[in-house]
Residue, then its C-alpha position, 0 to 999 in steps of 0.5 A: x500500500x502506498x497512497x491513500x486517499x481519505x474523504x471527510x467532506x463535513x468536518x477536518x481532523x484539524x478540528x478540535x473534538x467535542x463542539x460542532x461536527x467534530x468528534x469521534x470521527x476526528x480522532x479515527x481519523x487522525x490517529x488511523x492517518x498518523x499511523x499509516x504514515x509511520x508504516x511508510x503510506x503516504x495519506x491525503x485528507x480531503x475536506x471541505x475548507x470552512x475558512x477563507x485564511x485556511x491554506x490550500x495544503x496543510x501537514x497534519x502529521x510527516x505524511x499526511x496531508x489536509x487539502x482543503x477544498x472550496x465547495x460553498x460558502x466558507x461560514x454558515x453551512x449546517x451539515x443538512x446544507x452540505x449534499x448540494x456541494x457534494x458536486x463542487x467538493x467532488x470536482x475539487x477532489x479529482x482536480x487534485x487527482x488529475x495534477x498525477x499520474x494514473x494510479x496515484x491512489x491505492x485505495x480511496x476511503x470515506x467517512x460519513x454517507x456524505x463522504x460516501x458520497x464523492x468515493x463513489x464517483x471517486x472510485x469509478x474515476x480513478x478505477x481504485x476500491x472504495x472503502x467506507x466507513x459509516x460512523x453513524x446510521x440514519x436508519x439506527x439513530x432514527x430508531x433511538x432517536x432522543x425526544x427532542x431531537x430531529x430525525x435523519x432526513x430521507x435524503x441520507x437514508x438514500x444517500x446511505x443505501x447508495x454508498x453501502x450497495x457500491x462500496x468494496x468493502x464496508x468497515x463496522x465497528x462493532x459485530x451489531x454495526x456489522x448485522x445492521x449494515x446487512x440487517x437494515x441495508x442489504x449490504x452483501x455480509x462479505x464485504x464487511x469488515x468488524x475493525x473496532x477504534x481504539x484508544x490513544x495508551x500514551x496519553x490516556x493513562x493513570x495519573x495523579x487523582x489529586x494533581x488532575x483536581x487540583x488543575x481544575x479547582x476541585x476538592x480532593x473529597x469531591x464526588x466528581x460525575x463527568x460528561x465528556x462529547x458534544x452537547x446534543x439530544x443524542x449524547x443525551x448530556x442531560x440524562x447526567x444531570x437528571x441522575x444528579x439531582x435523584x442522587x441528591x434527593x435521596x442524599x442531600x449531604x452529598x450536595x456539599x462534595x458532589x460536581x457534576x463535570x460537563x465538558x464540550x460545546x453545542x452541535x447537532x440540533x443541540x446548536x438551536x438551545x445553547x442554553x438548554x442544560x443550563x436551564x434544566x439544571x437550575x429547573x431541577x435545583x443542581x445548577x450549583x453542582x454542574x460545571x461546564x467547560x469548553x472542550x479540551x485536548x491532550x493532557x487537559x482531557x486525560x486531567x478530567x478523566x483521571x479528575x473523575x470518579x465515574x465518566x457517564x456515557x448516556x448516549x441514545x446510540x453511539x457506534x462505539x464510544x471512544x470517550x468510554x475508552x479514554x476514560x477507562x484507559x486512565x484508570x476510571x470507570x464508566x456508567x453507560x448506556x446499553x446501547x450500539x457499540x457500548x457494550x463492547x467499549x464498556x465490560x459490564x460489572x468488570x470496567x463499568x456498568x450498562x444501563x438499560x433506558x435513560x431514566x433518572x432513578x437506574x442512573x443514579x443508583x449505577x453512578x452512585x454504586x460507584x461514586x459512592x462506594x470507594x471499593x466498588x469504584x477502585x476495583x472497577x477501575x483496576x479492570x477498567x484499564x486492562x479492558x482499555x488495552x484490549x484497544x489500541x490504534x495500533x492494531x486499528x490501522x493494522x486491520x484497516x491496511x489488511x482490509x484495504x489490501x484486501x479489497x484492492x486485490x478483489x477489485x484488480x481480479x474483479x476488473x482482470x487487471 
């Protein structure tokens, strides 16, 4: 393998994870193309430049590239307006190909339907297999839809059946993601591939408790829950406060020690009520107790996980969990909801704990089963990092280069070349 192009038409692994479309998506991305670049495959990044000052080109890391493209407006643009650039992104994208020679790509890889999308075209244009990778199903996130969220539009239903039916080789998360793709798209079960995400173990390890509460103005005794991803009726942030404030009805005492961490920004339909968990925290009587940060990177991000008694993961669906890893990864266990990929992320009863449903009173009782029991919570977190081992991006990127091997010699005998 020797080149690769990769396709995130919404949102640059330049960007910070957890506010706007940027996320879990982000991290695969640059922690898959990082790693490829160090076996020697060089990795071109298109995405869709959202700012005039932003340059054509930019190194991401020794051997892998971001060019930004032009296709639209550079402010402004939801992600709901994208599929009426995906033409103007699709020209960029084989401009940049055409200033090679024929061949240049291996393999093209996608990121998202919309990304699906362009690989597409891509891929009947420079005669190279397409491998896709979802991230997230309308189909499966209709089904388990929030109450106040918005529903995929059928546009993406469509646009997701069209990429499945013509993709090489499709790249699930999970063994569920795997039997949705065959179960609610007809995806030919041969050219899926279970490739689960991993964690980052150099930078998400054990550390200091005290030090990481101290950086962030937390009392050594404090309780501390923590919310970690972008703030939308998906990621279901408010599930935390709700268990908050059932834990306090039934100790109030507690109220003195407890600090609910909530740490990201707006995105998705969550963009329309910034102010929204705000204002059901001082509607249920917590807003005392909850903190809110902007979203954090690097060291600052392993600092709340390892500042933390227990992470919730309340998702309404989530393919994998990456924040469940992290979190884990640094020695702290996780309460997460029983849904997609999280009960592969999370060992239930050995490095955290599932919940069925999203009701305050189950909540509350798994987080305080933990939070409130200090020999409970150390004996999950001791299993809770050999779990997070079991994942790394090491052996993601070595199964994705196998897959992608995999599929460009399917496709050279499928064409007779």
């Amino acid at each position: 393998m020797r080149r690769v192009a990769v396709l995130s038409v919404h949102t640059s692994p330049l960007e910070q994870p957890g506010t706007g479309d940027a996320g879990g998506m982000n991290v695969y991305i640059v922690e898959t193309a990082t790693r490829m670049a160090r076996r020697g495959v060089e990795v071109e990044v298109f995405t869709r430049a959202t700012g005039s000052d932003l340059p054509p080109v930019a190194e991401l890391a020794p051997g892998v590239t971001v060019r930004h493209v032009v296709a639209g407006p550079f402010e402004g643009l939801g992600k709901e307006e994208l599929p009426g650039q995906l033409c103007a992104f699709t020209a960029g994208v084989l401009r940049a190909e055409a200033r090679h020679d024929p061949g240049h790509y291996d393999v093209v890889h996608s990121h998202y339907w919309l990304s699906g999308q362009v690989g597409w075209l891509a891929r009947e244009r420079w005669a190279v297999p397409l491998v896709h990778t979802a991230h997230t199903l309308a189909k499966v996130k209709n089904a388990n839809l929030a109450t106040s969220d918005t529903p995929e539009p059928r546009m993406r239903v469509i646009g997701e059946e069209q990429v499945v039916a013509e993709a090489d080789r499709l790249v699930a998360n999970t063994d569920v993601e795997a039997r949705e793709l065959v179960d609610l798209y007809a995806a030919d079960p041969a050219k899926v591939v279970v490739v689960p995400p991993g964690v980052d173990l150099d930078r998400f390890t054990p550390g200091d408790r005290g030090a990481a509460r101290a950086a962030l103005d937390l009392r050594p005794d404090a309780v501390v829950l923590a919310f970690v991803g972008r703030i939308q009726p998906l990621k279901a942030p408010d599930v935390l406060i709700r268990a908050a404030a059932e834990l306090l009805l039934h100790a109030p005492l507690l109220r003195e020690r407890l600090v609910v961490l909530v740490v990201g920004g707006p995105s998705g339909s969550g963009v329309r009520t910034p102010e929204e968990l705000k204002r059901l925290a001082g509607e249920l009587g917590v807003a005392d107790v909850v903190r809110f940060l902007p979203p954090q990177g690097g060291e600052a991000l392993a600092r709340v996980y390892r500042a933390a008694d227990v992470v919730a993961v309340p998702s309404h669906n989530e393919s994998f969990g990456l924040v469940a890893l992290e979190a884990q990864a640094c020695g702290t266990p996780v309460v997460a909801a029983a849904v997609g990929g999280l009960p592969v992320a999370v060992r239930d009863g050995v490095s955290g704990l599932l919940v069925e449903g999203h009701e305050a009173g189950p909540w509350a009782r798994a987080l305080g089963e933990l939070a409130l029991h200090p020999a409970r919570r150390e004996e999950l977190a001791a299993n809770a990092v050999g779990h997070a081992h079991r994942f790394s991006w090491d052996r993601t990127t070595d199964s994705l280069l196998a897959g992608y091997a995999q599929a460009r010699d399917v496709f050279r005998e499928e064409a007779g070349t």
